[in-house]
N, C-alpha and C positions, 0 to 999 in steps of 0.2 A: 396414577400414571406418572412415570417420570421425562420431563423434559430437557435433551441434553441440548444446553448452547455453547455454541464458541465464546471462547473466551476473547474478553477485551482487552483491547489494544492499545497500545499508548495512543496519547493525545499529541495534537500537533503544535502545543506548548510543549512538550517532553522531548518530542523530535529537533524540535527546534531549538531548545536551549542545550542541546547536543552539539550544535555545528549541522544537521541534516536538514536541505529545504527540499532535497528531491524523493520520488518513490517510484520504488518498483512492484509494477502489478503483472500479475501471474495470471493467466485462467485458470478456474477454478477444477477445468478438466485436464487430469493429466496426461490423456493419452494428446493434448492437445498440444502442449506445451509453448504456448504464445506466450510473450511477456513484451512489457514495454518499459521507458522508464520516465514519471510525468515530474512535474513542478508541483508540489505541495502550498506554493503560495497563495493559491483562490479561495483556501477552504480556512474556519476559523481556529483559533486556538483550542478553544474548550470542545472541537469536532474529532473524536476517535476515528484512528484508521479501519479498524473494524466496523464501525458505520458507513463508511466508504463503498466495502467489499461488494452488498449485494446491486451495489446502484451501475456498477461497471456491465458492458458487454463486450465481448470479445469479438475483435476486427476479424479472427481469423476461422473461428467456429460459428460464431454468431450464439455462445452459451452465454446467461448471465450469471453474475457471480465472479468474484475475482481474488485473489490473496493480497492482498494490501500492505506493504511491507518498507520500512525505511530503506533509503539508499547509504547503509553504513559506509558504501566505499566511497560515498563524495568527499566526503573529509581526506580522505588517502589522497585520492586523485588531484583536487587541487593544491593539498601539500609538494605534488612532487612537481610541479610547473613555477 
């Protein structure tokens, strides 16, 4: 039998030595479409955003599971202020 896994995600030493300390999380249902956007700074360098994912629950549905994603646009955003 074959076991399909999601694939891994960067590390939050990879994010970080980006310019990115923030993330955006998605629920993991799309008809749901909550999203928030958290501080990346609690969790360790060598901890994958993908290991993140299934530890979340959603304020809005109450599903667990979440999409764990870097905030690319923080870099943007502080650049223009």
């Amino acid at each position: 039998m074959i076991v399909l896994r999601p694939p891994q995600k960067i590390t939050f030493a990879q994010m970080r030595s980006s310019g990115v300390r923030w993330l955006l999380v998605y629920c993991a249902d799309y008809h749901c479409s909550h999203s928030t956007t958290i501080s990346g700074d609690r969790w360790p360098d060598e901890m994958r955003l993908s290991d993140l994912e299934p530890r979340f629950i959603c304020s809005g549905c109450g599903l667990r599971g979440g999409d764990v994603r870097p905030n690319w646009d923080e870099g943007k955003l502080s650049a223009s202020y």
